[in-house]
N, C-alpha and C positions, 0 to 999 in steps of 0.2 A: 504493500500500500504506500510506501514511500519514496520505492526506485531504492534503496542504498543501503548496502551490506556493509555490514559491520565486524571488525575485530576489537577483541579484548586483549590488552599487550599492559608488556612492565610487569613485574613481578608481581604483584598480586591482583591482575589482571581487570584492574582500573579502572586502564586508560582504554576508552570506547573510539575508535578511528574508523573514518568510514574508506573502505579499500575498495570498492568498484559501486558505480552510481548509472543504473538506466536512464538514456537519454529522455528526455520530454518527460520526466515524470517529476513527483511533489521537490524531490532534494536536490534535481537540478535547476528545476523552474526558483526553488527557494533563494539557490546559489549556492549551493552547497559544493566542495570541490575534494576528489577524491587527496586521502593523507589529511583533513579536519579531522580534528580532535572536540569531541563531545565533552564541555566540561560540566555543563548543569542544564536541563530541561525543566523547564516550569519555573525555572529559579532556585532549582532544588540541585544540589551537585551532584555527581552520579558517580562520586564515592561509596553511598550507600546505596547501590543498584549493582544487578548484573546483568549481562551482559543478554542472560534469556529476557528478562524484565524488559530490558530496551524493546528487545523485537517483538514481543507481545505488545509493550504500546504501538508501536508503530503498524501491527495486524491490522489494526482499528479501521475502520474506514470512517473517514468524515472527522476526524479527532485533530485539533489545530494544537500545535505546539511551537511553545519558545525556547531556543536554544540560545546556547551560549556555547560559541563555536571557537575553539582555538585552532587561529592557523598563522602559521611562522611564529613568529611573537605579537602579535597580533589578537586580540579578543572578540568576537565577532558576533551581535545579534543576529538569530537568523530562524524566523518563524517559518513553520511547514504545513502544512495542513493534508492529511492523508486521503487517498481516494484511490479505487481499483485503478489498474494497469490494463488489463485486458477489457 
């Protein structure tokens, strides 16, 4: 529902990186760009989340979410809002 696959990396598997993202879908259209680092959704940091938790929200369809996207050194707002692909 998002377009963008996700790894869990760093030792105690964290840090949520998005490693390959479907064209024309929610996390491209959002601007989301493959190597972003997930650092809080809702406002909420995803320290306390794993990594299945992520992809269960993102099942959702129709469910808008606020990110906090680290890329380079960089902080980055970046709302999504989920919908079918097919």
């Amino acid at each position: 529902m998002s377009g963008m696959s996700l790894a869990a990396s760093s030792e105690d598997f964290k840090t949520f990186k998005a490693r390959a993202l479907v064209e024309n879908s929610p996390a491209t259209e959002a601007g989301l760009r493959v190597g972003d680092i997930i650092t809080a959704i809702g406002g909420k940091s995803t320290s306390n989340v794993t990594l299945e938790q992520i992809r269960r929200m993102f099942r959702q369809e129709g469910r808008r979410y606020s990110l906090s996207v680290k890329r380079n050194e960089s902080l980055l707002p970046i709302k999504i809002k989920t919908r079918r692909l097919i």
